[in-house]
C-alpha positions as a Markdown table, in Angstrom:
| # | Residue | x | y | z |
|---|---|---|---|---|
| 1 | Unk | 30.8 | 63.9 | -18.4 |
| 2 | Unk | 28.0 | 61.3 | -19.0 |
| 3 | Unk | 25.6 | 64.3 | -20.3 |
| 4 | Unk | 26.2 | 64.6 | -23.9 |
| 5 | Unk | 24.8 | 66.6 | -26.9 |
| 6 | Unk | 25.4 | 65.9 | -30.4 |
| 7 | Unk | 27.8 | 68.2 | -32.3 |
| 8 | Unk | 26.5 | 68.4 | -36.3 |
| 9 | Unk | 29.6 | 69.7 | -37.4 |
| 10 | Unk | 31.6 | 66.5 | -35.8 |
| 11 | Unk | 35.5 | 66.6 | -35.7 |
| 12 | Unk | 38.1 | 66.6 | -38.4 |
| 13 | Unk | 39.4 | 62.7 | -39.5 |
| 14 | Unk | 42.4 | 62.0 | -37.3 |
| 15 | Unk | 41.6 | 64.1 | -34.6 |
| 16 | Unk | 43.4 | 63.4 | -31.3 |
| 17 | Unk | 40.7 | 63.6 | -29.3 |
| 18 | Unk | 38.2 | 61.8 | -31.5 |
| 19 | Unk | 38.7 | 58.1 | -29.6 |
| 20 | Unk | 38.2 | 60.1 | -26.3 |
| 21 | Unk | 34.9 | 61.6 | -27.2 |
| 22 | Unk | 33.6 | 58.3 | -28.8 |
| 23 | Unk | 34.2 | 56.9 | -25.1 |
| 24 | Unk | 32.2 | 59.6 | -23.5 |
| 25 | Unk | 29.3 | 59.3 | -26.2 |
| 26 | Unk | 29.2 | 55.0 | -25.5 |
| 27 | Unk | 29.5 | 55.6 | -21.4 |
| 28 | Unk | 26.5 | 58.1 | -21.9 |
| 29 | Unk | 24.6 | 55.4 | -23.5 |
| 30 | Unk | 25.5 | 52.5 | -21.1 |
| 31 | Unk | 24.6 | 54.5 | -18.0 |
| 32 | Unk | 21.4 | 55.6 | -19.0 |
| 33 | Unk | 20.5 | 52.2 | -19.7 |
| 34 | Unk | 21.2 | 51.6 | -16.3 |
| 35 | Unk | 19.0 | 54.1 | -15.0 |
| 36 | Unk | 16.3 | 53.1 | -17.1 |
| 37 | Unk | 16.6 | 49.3 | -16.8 |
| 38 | Unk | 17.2 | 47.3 | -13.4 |
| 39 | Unk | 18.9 | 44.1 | -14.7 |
| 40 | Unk | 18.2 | 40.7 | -13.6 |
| 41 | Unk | 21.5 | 39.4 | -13.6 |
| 42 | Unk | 23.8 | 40.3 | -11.0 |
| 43 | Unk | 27.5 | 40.6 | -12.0 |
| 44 | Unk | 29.0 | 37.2 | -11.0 |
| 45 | Unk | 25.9 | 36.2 | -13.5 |
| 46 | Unk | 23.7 | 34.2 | -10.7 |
| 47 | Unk | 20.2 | 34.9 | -10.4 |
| 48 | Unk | 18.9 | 36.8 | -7.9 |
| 49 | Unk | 16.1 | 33.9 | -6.8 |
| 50 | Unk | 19.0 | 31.7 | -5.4 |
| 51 | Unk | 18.1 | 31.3 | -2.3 |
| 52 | Unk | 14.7 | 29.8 | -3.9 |
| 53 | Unk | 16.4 | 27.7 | -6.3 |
| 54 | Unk | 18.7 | 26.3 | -3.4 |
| 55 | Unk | 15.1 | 25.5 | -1.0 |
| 56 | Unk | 13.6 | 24.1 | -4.4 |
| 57 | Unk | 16.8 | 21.8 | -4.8 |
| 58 | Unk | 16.3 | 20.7 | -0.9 |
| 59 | Unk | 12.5 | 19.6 | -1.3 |
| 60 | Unk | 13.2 | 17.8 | -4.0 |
| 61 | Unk | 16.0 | 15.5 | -2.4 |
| 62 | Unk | 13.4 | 15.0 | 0.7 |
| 63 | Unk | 11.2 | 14.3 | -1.6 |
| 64 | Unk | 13.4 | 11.5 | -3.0 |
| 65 | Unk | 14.4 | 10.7 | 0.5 |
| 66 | Unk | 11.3 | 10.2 | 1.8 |
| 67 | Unk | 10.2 | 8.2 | -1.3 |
| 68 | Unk | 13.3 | 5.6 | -0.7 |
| 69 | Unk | 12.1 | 5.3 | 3.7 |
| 70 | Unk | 8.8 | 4.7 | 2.5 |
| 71 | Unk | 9.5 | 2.3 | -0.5 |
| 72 | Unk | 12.1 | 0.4 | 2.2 |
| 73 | Unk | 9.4 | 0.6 | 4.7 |
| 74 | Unk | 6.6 | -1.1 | 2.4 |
| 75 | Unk | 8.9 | -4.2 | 2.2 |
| 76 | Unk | 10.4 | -4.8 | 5.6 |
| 77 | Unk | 6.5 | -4.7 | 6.1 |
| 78 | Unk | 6.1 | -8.1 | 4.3 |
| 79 | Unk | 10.0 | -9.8 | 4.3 |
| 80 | Unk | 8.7 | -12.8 | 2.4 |
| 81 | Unk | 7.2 | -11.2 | -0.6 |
| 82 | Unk | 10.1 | -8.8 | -1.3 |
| 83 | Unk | 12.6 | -11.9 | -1.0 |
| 84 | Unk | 10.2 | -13.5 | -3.9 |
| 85 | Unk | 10.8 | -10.0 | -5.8 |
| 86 | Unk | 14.3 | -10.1 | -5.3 |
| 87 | Unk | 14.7 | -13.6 | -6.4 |
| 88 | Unk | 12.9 | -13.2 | -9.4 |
| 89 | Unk | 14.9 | -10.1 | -10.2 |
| 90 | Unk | 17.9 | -11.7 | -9.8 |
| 91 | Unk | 16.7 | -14.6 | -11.9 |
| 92 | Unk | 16.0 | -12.3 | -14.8 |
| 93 | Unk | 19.4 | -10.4 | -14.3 |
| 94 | Unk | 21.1 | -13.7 | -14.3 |
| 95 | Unk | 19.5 | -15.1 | -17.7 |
| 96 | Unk | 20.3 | -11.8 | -19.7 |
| 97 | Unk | 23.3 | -11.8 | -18.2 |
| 98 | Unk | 23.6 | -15.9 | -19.4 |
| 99 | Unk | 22.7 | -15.0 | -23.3 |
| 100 | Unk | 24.5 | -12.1 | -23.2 |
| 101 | Unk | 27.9 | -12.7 | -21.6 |
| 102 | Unk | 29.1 | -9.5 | -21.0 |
| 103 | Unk | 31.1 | -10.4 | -18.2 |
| 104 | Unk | 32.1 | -13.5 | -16.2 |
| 105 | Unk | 31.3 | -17.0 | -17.0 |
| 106 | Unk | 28.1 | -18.3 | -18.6 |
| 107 | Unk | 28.0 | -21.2 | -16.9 |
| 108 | Unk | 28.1 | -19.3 | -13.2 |
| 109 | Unk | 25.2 | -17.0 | -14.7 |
| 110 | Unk | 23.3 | -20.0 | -15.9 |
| 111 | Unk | 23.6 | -22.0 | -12.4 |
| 112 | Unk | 22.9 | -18.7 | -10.6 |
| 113 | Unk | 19.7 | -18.2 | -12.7 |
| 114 | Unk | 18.3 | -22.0 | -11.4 |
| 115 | Unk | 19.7 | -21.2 | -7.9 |
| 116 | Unk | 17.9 | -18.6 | -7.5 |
| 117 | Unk | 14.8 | -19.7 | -9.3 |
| 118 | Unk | 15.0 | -22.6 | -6.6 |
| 119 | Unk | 14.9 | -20.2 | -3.7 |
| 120 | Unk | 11.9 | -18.8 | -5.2 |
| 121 | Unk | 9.9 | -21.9 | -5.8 |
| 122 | Unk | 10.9 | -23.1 | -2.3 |
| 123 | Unk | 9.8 | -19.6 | -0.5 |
| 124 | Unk | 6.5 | -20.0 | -2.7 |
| 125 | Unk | 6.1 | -23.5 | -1.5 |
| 126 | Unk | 6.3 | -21.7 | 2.4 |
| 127 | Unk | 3.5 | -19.2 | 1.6 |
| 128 | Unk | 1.7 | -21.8 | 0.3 |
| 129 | Unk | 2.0 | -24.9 | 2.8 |
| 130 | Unk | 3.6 | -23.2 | 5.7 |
| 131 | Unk | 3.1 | -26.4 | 7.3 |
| 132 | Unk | 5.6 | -29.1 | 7.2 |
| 133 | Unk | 4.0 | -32.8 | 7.7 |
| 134 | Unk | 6.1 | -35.9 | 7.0 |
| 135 | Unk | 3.4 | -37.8 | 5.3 |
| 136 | Unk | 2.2 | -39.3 | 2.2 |
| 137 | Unk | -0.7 | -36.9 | 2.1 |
| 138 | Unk | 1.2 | -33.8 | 2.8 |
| 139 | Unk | 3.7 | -35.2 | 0.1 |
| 140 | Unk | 1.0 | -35.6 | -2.2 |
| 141 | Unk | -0.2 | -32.4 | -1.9 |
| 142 | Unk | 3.5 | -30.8 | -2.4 |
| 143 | Unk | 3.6 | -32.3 | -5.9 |
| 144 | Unk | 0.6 | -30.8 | -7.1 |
| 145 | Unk | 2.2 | -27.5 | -6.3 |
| 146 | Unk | 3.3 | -25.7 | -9.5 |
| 147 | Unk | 6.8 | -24.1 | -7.2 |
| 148 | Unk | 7.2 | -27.3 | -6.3 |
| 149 | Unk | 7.7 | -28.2 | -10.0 |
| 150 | Unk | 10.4 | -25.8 | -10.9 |
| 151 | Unk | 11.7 | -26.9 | -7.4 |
| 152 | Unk | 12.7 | -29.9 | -8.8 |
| 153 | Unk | 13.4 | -28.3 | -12.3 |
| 154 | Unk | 16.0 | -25.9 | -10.9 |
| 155 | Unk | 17.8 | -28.8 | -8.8 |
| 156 | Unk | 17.2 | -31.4 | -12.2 |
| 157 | Unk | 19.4 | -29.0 | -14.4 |
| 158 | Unk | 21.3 | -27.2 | -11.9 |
| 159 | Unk | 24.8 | -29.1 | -12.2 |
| 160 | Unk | 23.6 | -30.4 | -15.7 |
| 161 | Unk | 25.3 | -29.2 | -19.3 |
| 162 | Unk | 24.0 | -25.7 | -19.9 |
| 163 | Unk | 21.4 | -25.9 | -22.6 |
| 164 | Unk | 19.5 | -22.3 | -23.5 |
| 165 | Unk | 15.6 | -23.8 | -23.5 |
| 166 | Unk | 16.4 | -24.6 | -19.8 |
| 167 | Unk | 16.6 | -20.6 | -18.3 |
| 168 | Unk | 13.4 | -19.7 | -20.6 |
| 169 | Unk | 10.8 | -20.8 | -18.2 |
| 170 | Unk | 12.2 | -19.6 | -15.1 |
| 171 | Unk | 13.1 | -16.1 | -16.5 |
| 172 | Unk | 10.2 | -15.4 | -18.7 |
| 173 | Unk | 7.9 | -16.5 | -15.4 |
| 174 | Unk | 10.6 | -14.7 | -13.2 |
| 175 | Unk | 9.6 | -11.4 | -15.4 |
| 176 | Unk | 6.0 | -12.1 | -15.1 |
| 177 | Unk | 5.2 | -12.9 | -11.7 |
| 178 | Unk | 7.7 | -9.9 | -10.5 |
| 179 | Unk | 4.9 | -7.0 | -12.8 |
| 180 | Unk | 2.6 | -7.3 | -9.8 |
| 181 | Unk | 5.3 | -6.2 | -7.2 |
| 182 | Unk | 6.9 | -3.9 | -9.2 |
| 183 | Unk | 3.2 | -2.2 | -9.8 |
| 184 | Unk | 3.2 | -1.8 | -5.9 |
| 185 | Unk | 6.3 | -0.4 | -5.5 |
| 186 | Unk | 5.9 | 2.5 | -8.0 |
| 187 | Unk | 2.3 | 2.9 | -6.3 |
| 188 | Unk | 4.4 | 4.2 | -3.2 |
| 189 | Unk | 6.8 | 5.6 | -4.9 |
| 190 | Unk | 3.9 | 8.0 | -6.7 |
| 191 | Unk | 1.2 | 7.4 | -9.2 |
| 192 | Unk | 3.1 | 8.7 | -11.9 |
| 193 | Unk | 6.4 | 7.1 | -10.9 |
| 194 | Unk | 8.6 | 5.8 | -13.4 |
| 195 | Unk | 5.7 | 5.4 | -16.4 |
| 196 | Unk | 7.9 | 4.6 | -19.0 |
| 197 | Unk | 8.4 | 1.4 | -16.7 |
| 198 | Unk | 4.5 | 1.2 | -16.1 |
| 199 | Unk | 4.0 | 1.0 | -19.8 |
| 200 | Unk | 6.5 | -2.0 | -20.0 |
| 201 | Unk | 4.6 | -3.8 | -17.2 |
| 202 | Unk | 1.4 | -3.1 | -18.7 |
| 203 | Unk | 2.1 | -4.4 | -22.4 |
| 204 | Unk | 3.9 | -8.0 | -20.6 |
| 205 | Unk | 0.7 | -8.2 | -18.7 |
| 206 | Unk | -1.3 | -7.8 | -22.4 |
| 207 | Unk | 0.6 | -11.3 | -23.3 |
| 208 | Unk | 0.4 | -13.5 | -20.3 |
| 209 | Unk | -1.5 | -16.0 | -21.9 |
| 210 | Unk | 0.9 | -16.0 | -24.7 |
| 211 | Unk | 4.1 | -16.4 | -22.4 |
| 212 | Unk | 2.2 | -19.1 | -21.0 |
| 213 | Unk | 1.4 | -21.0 | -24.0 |
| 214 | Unk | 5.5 | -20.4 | -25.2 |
| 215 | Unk | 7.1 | -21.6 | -21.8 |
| 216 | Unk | 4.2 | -24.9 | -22.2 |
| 217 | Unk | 5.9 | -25.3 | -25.4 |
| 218 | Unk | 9.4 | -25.1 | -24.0 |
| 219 | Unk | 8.8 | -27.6 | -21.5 |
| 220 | Unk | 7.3 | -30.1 | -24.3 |
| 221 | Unk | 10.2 | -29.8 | -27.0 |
| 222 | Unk | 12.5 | -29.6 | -23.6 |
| 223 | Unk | 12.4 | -33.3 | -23.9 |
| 224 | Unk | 13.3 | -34.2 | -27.6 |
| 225 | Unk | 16.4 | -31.7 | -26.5 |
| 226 | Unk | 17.3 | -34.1 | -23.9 |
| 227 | Unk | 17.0 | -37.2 | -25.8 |
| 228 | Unk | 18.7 | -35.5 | -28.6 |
| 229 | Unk | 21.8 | -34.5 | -26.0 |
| 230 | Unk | 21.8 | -37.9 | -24.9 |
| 231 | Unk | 23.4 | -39.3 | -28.5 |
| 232 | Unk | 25.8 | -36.7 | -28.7 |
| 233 | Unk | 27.1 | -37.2 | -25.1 |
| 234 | Unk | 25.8 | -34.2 | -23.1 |
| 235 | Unk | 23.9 | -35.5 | -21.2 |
| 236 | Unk | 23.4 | -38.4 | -18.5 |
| 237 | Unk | 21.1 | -41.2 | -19.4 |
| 238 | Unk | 19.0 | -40.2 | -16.3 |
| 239 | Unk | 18.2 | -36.8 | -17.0 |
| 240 | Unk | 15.3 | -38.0 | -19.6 |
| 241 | Unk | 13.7 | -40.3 | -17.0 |
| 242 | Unk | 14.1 | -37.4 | -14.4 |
| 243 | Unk | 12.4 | -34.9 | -16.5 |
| 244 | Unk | 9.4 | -37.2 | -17.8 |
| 245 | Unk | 8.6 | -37.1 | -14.4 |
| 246 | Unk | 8.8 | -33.8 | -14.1 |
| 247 | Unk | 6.5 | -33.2 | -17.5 |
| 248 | Unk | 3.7 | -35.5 | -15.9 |
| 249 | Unk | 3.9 | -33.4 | -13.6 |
| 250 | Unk | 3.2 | -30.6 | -15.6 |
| 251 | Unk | 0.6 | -32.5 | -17.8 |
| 252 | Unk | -1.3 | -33.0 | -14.3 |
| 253 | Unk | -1.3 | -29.2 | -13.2 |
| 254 | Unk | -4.4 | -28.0 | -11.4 |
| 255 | Unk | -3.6 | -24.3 | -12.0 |
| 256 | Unk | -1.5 | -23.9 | -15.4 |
| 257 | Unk | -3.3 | -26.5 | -17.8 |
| 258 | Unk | -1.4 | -24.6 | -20.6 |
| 259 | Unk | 0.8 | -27.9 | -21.0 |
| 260 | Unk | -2.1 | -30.0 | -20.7 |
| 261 | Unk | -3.6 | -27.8 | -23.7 |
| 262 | Unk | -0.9 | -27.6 | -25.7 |
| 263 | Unk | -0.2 | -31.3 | -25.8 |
| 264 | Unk | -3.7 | -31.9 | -27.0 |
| 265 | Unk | -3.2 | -28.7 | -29.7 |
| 266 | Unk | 0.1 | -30.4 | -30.8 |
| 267 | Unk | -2.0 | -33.8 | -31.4 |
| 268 | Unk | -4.4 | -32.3 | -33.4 |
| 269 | Unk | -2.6 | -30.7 | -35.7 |
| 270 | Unk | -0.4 | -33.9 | -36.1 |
| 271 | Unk | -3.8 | -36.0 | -37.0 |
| 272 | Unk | -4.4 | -32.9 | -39.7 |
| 273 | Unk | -1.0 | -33.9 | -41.1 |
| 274 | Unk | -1.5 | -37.8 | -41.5 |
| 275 | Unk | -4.8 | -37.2 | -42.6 |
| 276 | Unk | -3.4 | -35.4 | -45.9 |
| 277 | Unk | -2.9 | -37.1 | -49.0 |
| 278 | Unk | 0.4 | -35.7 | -49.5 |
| 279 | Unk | 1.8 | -37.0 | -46.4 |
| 280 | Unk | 4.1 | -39.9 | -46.8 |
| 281 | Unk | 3.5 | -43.5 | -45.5 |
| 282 | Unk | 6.5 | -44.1 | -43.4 |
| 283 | Unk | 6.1 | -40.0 | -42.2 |
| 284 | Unk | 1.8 | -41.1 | -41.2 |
| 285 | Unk | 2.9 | -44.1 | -39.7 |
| 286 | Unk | 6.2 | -42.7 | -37.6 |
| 287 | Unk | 3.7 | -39.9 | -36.4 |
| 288 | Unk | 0.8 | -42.3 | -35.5 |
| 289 | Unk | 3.6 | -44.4 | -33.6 |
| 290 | Unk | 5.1 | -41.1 | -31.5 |
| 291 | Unk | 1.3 | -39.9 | -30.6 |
| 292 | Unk | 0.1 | -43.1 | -29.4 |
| 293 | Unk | 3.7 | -43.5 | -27.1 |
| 294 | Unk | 2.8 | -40.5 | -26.0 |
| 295 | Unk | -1.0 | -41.0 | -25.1 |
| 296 | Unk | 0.3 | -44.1 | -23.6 |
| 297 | Unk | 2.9 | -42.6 | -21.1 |
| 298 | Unk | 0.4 | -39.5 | -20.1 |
| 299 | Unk | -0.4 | -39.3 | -16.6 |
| 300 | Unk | -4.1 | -39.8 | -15.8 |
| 301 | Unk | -5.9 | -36.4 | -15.4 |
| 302 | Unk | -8.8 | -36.5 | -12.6 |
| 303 | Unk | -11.9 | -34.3 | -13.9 |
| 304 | Unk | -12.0 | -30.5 | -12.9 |
């Protein structure tokens, strides 16, 4: 009944057997089609390649398998530079998570930030003098260490009133030294893992000397903070002696001079300001007094 021929003379309107013949006519079309056509859909709509799709499916998730043992692998295979990753990571977690509380309590995230900025510094400080020696020289050459710095930093502000300038330093050098790290890891994971995250690592490279220069200038105007706290009666009248120290420090870095440099920009451009007609007397002679309190009490810098 699926052979059909078309009748020119049709049938008459209202015809009881018009609906049946119109269902004859559409099954011949729908099985020729058929004959003519192998479709590539199978009734339950699944392709026919499923088997391929399924082994396609599987080498990817050995792929990613195999990526994870071999990322895991690369830092078991150095314990103490993954632990410096991970610290600085969870510095940087810690110090978003400080400015932008989105859960739990600042002040945890803010002491958590230090705590573990500490544990950086002091696994940097065993990479670099693996050594212990209870002596004045060895103690000497600890505190020209820059981790031994934000050693004392972290352990200067850790129980201290939270103040904001304090966590910019250790995250924005957190997020720095982690780039090379990171880089590594995405090298094993594949050359062209993650790029989006590449990109990121290359541009914060592109302004290291920039984030340098801001976290010098941090530490500086760190110190007016303190003073400035002192008056209002949040903070202890130790804390500014403490972190002179610590800024001599600084000042005297063999390996960041950024402070150093900045110091000596900042003095410059306040002798450009006295040196202007319009500048008031009491203003020139307040400014002359700060710089030469401040030439007086920096720290004696041996040539290079």
């Amino acid at each position: 009944m699926c052979n059909y021929r078309c009748n020119g003379g049709g049938v008459r309107q209202g015809y009881i057997f018009s609906t049946t013949f119109f269902n004859i006519f559409l099954n011949g079309i729908v099985s020729n089609a058929r004959r003519n056509h192998k479709p590539s859909v199978k009734a339950d709509n699944m392709p026919e390649n499923t088997e391929n799709a399924d082994n396609t499916r599987n080498e990817n998730r050995q792929e990613q398998q195999q990526s994870q043992t071999t990322v895991l692998t690369f830092m078991l295979s150095n314990k103490v530079e993954a632990g410096l990753w991970l610290t600085r990571m969870f510095t940087v977690v810690c110090t978003v998570l400080f400015f932008f509380p989105f859960m739990g309590n600042t002040y945890s995230f803010y002491q958590r930030a230090l705590i573990s900025n500490a544990a950086t510094s002091a696994l940097r400080l065993h990479q670099r003098l693996p050594n212990f020696q209870l002596s004045r020289e060895f103690l000497g050459i600890l505190l020209m260490e820059d981790s031994c710095h934000y050693l004392l930093f972290s352990i200067i502000f850790m129980n201290s009133y939270p103040i904001s300038m304090t966590v910019v330093p250790v995250f924005l050098f957190g997020l720095l030294h982690a780039c090379s790290y990171t880089k590594n890891i995405l090298n094993v994971m594949g050359p062209n893992s993650l790029q989006f995250v590449r990109n990121l690592i290359a541009k914060l490279e592109a302004q290291q000397i920039n984030i340098l220069r801001f976290v010098a200038c941090t530490e500086i105007f760190l110190m007016p903070a303190i003073i400035f706290m002192l008056f209002t009666g949040k903070s202890s009248i130790i804390l500014p002696f403490v972190y002179y120290r610590f800024l001599t420090l600084r000042y005297a870095s063999r390996r960041n001079p950024y402070c150093r440099n900045l110091f000596g920009e900042l003095r410059l451009a306040l002798e450009q300001v006295c040196a202007k007609p319009q500048c008031p007397q009491f203003v020139r002679s307040l400014l002359s007094k700060s710089m030469a309190l401040v030439a007086r009490l920096a720290p004696a810098v041996p040539a290079q």
